[in-house]
C-alpha positions in Angstrom: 26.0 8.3 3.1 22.3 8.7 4.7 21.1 12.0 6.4 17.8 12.9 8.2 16.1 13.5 11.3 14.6 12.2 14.4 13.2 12.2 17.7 15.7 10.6 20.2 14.8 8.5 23.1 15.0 11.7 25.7 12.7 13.7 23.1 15.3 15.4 21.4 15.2 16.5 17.6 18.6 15.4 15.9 19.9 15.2 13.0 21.6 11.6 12.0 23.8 10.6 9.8 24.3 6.9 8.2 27.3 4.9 6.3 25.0 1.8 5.8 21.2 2.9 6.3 21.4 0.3 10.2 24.0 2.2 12.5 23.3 6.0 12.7 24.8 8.7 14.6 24.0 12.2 15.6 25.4 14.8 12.9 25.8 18.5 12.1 24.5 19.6 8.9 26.6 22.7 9.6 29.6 21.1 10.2 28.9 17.8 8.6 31.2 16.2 11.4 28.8 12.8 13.1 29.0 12.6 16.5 27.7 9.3 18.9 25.6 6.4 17.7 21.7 7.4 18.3 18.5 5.1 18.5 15.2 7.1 16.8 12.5 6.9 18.7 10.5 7.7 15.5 11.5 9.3 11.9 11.1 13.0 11.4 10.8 14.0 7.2 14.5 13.5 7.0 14.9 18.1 5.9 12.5 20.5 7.0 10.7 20.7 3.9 9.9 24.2 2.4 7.8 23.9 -0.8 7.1 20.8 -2.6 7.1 20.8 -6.4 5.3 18.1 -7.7 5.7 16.4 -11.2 2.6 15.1 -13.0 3.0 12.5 -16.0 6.1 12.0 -15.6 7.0 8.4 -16.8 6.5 7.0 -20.2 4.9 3.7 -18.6 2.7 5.7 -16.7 1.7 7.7 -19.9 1.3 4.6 -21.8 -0.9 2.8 -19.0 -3.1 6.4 -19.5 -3.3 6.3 -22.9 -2.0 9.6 -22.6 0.8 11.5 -25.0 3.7 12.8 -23.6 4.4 16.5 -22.6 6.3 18.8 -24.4 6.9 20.5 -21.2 6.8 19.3 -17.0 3.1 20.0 -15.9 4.0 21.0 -12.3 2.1 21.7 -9.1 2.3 22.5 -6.0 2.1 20.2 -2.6 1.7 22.3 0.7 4.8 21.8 3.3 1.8 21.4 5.8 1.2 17.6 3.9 4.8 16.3 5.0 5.3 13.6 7.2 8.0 11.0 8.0 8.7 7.6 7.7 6.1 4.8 9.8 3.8 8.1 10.5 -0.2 7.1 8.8 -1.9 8.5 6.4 -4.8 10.0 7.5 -7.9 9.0 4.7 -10.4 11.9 4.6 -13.9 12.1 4.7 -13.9 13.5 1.7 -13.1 11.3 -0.6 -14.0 7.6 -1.7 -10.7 6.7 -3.3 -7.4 7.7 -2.0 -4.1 6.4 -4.2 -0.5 5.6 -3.4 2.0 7.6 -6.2 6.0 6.1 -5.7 8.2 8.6 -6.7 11.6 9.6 -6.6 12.2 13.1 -5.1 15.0 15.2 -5.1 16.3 17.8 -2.2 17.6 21.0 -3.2 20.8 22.1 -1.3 21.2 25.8 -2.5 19.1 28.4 -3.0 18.9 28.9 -7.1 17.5 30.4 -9.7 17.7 30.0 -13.9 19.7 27.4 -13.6 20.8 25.1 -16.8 20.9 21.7 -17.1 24.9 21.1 -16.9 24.6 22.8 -13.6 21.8 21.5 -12.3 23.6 18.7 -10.3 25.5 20.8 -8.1 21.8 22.4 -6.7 20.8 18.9 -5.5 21.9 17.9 -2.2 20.2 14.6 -2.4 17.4 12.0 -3.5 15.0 10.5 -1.4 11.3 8.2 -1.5 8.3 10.1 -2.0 4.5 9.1 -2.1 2.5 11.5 -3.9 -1.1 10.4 -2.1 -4.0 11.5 -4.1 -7.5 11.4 -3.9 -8.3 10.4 -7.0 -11.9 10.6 -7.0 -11.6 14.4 -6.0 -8.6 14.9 -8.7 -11.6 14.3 -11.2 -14.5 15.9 -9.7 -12.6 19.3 -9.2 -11.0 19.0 -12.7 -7.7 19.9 -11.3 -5.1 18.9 -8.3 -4.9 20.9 -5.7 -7.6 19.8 -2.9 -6.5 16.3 -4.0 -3.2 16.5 -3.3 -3.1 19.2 -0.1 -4.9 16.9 2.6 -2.8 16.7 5.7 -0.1 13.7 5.7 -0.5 13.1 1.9 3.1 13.7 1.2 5.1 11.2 3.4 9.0 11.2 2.4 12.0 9.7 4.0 13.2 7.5 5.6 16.3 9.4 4.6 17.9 11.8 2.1 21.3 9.4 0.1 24.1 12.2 -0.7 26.0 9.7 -3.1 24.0 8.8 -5.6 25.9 8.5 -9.1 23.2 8.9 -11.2 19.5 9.2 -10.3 18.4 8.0 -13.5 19.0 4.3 -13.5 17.4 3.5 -10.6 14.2 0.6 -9.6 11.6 2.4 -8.0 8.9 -0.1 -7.0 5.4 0.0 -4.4 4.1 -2.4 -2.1 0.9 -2.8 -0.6 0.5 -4.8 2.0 3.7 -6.4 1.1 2.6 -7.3 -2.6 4.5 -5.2 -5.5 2.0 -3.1 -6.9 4.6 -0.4 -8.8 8.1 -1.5 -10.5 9.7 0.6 -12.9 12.9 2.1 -12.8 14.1 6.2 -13.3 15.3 5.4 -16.9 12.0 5.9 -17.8 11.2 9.5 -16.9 10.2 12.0 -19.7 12.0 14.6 -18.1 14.9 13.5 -15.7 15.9 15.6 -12.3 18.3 17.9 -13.8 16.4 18.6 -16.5 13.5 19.7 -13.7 16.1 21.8 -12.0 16.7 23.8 -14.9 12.8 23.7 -15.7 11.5 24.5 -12.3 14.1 27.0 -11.2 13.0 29.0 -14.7 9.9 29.5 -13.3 10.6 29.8 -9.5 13.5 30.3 -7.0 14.6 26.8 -4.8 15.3 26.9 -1.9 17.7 25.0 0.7 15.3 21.6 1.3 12.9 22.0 -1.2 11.5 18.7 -2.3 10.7 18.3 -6.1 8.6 15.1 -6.7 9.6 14.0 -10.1 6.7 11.3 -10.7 5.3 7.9 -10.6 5.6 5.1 -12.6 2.4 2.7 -13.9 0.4 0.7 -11.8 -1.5 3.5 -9.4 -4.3 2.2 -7.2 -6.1 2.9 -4.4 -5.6 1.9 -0.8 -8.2 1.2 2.1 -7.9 1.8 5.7 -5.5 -0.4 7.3 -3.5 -1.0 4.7 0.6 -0.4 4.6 2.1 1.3 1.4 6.1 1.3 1.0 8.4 3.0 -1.4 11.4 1.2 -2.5 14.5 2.7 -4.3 17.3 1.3 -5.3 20.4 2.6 -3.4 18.2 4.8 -1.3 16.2 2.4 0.8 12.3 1.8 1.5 9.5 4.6 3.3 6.5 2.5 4.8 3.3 4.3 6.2 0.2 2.8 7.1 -3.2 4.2 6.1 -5.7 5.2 8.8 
């Protein structure tokens, strides 16, 4: 099963609910009962994001594409809630920079608050998975010598379309980016350095998670740049694709 949120036809926020990612109806996430079939006027970030932990280096093709060694240790940072948006919303490219990249990732949602957790028990602190795109201007990445202006600008964290409940394991799973329909990124979750439970347990050492926090585990090889105009999707397996355009 699917969750997330949306604007209905009469302007309403809802949450939905999905058995098959096409028919989706209003539901509770109180309750967790579904209630009548809805039609989205457009795609909210499917939870109400609080902070977003980001994951840098992540993926051993990645690494290897850097020439880079692995860490010992996540290198984490920070993405402001204030860069979220949803599914078919644009990406906004800034005056500031000359070269703005597309980053597929896999993200996880947290569903309880939690703190020190180990690894055995990191599972039961994730409520979900979902598509991420960690958009970076690259050019700025380099000329400030670290991340954070390059990774805060407004609309550079588009997730969605959806948050999947049931996935069995997050860690054999294709993970692939298109641009402009061509497959720019294909990999697959088997080939993270550090998998999501053991960023649960990492990440929840150093800080408390929250209900809905998003941690962004990482992208695969084959970064690039996009240009005004063009349309960037994620694509996971068993989760299902988030598309934005660039403006």
């Amino acid at each position: 099963m699917v969750i997330g949120r949306c604007i209905t036809a009469d302007g309403r926020v809802s949450w939905f609910s999905s058995q098959d990612g096409r028919v989706l109806s209003s539901w509770d996430p109180a309750s967790r009962l579904k209630g009548p079939e809805l039609t989205p006027a457009r795609f909210l970030p499917p939870v109400p994001a609080g902070k977003i932990v980001a994951v840098g280096l992540n993926y051993r093709d990645h690494a290897s594409e850097l020439g880079m060694v692995l860490p010992e240790e996540p290198i984490l940072f920070i993405k402001p809630s204030s860069a979220v948006i949803g599914h078919l919303d644009e990406i906004r490219y800034p005056g500031q920079s000359a070269r703005v990249d597309y980053e597929a990732e896999l993200a996880c949602v947290i569903g309880r608050q939690c703190r020190n957790v180990t690894r055995e028990h990191a599972r039961d602190c994730i409520l979900g998975y979902t598509c991420f795109n960690d958009v970076t201007a690259r050019d700025l990445q380099v000329k400030d010598g670290q991340w954070t202006r390059a990774k805060s600008f407004d609309t550079f964290a588009p997730v969605g379309p959806w948050v999947a409940l049931d996935i069995e394991d997050p860690h054999r799973l294709s993970i692939a980016a298109s641009l402009n329909g061509r497959v720019v990124q294909s990999s697959n979750t088997a080939n993270l350095v550090f998998d999501c439970y053991d960023l649960v347990a990492f990440i929840s050492s150093v800080m408390t998670l929250m209900p809905y926090d998003i941690i962004a585990t990482g992208t695969p090889a084959g970064i690039g740049p996009m240009a005004r105009g063009d349309e960037i999707s994620v694509t996971i397996e068993g989760i299902g694709t988030l598309t934005n355009r660039v403006v």
